[in-house]
C-alpha positions as CSV (number, residue, x, y, z in Angstrom):
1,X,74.4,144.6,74.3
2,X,76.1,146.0,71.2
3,X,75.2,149.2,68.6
4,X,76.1,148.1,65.1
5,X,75.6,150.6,62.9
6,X,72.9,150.1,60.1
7,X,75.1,150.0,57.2
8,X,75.8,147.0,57.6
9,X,74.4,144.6,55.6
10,X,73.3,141.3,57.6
11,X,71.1,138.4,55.9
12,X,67.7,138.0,56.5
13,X,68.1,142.0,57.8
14,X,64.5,142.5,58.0
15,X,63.7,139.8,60.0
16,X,66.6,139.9,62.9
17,X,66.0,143.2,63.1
18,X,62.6,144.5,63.4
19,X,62.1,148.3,63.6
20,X,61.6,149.6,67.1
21,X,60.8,146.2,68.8
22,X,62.9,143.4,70.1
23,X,63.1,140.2,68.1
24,X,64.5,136.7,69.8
25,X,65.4,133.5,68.0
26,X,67.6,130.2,69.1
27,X,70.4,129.7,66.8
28,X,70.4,126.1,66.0
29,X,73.3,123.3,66.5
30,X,74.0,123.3,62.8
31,X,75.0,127.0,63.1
32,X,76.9,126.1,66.3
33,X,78.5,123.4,65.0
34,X,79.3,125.3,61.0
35,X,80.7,128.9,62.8
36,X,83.0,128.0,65.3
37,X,85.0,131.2,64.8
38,X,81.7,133.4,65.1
39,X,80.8,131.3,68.1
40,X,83.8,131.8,69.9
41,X,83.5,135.7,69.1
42,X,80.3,136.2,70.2
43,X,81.2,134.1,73.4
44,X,84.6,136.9,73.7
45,X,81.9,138.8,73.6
46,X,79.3,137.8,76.3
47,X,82.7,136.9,78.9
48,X,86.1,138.4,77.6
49,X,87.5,136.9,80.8
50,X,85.9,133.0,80.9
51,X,84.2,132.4,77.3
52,X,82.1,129.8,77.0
53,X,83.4,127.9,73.8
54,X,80.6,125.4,73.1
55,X,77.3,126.6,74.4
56,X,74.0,124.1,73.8
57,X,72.0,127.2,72.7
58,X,72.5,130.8,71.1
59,X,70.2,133.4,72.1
60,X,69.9,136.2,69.3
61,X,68.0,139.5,69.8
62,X,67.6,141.8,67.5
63,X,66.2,145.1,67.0
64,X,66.2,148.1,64.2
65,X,66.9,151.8,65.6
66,X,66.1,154.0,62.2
67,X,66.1,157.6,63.8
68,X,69.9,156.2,65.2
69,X,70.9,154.5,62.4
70,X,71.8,151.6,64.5
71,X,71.0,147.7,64.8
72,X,70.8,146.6,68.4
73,X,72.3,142.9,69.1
74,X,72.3,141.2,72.6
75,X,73.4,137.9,72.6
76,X,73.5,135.1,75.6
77,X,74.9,131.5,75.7
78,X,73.4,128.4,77.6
């Protein structure tokens, strides 16, 4: 799980990041496929010692702190 501070400005904000709830989405093979360098981040991420390179799926969640001032993001890979 990562704190991202709410500064920064992601698209579609509102929706990945709900206030004071969790949100989950799949990210789809086109954004697999289109972000290879943000894929194999987030999978640094999730395993700094054995990344996953190509995973099948991306699980997002999301949520909105406001009294922290902070975005919560947990990602996992299948």
């Amino acid at each position: 799980m990562l704190l991202v501070s709410d500064h920064v400005l992601f698209p579609d904000g509102q929706e990945l990041f709900p206030e004071n709830r969790l949100h989950a989405i799949s990210l789809d093979e086109g954004f697999i496929r289109t972000q290879p360098e943000l894929v194999a981040w987030m999978a640094r991420l999730i395993s700094p010692a054995a990344p996953l390179v190509v995973p099948d799926i991306i699980w997002f969640t999301g949520c909105h702190l406001p009294l922290q001032h902070k975005y919560v993001v947990q990602l996992a890979f299948e």
